[in-house]
C-alpha positions in Angstrom: 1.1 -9.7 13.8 -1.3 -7.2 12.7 -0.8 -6.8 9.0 -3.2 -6.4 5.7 -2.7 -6.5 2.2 -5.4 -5.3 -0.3 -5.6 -4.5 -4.0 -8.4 -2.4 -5.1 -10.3 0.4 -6.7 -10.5 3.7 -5.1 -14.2 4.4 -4.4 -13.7 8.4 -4.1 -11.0 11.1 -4.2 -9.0 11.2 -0.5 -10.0 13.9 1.8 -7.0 15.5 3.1 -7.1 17.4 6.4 -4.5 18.3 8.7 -3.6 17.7 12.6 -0.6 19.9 14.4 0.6 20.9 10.1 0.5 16.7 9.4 -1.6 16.0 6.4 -3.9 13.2 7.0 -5.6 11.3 3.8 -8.8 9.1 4.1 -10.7 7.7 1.6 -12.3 4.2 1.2 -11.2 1.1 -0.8 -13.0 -1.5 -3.1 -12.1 -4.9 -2.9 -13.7 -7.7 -5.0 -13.7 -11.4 -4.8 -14.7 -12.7 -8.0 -18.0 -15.4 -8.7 -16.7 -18.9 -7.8 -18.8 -22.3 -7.5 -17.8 -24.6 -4.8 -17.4 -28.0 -4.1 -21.0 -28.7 -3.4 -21.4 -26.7 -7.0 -23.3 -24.0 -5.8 -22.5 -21.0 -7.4 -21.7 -18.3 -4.6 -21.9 -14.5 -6.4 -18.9 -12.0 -6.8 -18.7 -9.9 -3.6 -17.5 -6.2 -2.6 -15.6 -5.4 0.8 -15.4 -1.7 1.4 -12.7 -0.5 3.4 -11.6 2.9 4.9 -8.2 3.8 4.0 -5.8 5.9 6.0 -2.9 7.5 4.4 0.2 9.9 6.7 2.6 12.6 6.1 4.1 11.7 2.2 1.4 9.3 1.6 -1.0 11.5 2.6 0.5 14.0 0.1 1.2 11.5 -2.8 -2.4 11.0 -1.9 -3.6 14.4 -2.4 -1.5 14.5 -5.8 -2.3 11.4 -7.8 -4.7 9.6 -5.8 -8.4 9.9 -7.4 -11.7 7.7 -7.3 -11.2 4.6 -10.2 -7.1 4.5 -9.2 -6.1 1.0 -8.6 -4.2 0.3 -5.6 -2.0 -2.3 -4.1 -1.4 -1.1 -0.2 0.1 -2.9 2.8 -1.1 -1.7 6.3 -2.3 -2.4 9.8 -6.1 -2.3 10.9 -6.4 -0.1 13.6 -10.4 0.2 15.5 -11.5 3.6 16.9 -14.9 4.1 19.1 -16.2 7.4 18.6 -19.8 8.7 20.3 -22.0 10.8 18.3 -24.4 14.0 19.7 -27.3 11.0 20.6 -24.3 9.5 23.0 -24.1 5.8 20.5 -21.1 4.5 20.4 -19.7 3.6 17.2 -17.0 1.4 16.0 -14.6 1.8 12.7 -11.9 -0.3 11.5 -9.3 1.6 9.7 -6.6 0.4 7.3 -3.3 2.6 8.3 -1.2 2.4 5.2 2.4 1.6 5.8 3.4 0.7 1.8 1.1 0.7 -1.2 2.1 1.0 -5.5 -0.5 2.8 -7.6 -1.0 0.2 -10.5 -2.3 0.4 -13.7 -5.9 0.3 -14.6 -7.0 -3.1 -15.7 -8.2 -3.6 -19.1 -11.1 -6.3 -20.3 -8.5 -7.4 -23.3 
């Protein structure tokens, strides 16, 4: 089963571009694990994954409509890994998050 489910903040507005009239959006994702001390009572530090978000067709336009950097996302996708070769022939890797369901949620407040 290839599935992912992350909740996070937008880290910039989505590009949208389009292939055969299908709007793609891309933009990249936020997640934090808070500060935590474990059982040996060392205190690990809060830590910041950075994901790259894929959105298609209504997504992709919902995307393009209410999406923006700071939104607060809960989205449910597959990773999908591409190899792409740049003009100095290196190969790179990049692990994509395809979104197949995701809620815009509220913005959190320190209350």
């Amino acid at each position: 089963m290839n599935k992912v489910i992350l909740s996070g903040y937008v880290g910039k507005d989505p590009q949208i571009r389009y292939i055969d009239n299908r709007p793609i959006a891309e933009f990249s994702l936020a997640t934090t694990e808070p500060s935590r001390t474990n059982a040996q009572g060392i205190k690990l530090p809060e830590r910041t994954d950075w994901h790259r978000i894929v959105m298609l067709d209504a997504k992709a336009e919902f995307a393009e409509k209410y999406i923006r950097k700071g939104s607060r996302l809960l989205l449910e996708g597959k990773l999908c890994s591409r190899v792409w070769e740049d003009r100095a022939t290196i190969k790179h890797t990049v692990v994509e998050v395809y979104v197949t369901d995701f809620e815009l949620l509220p913005r959190q407040t320190n209350t």
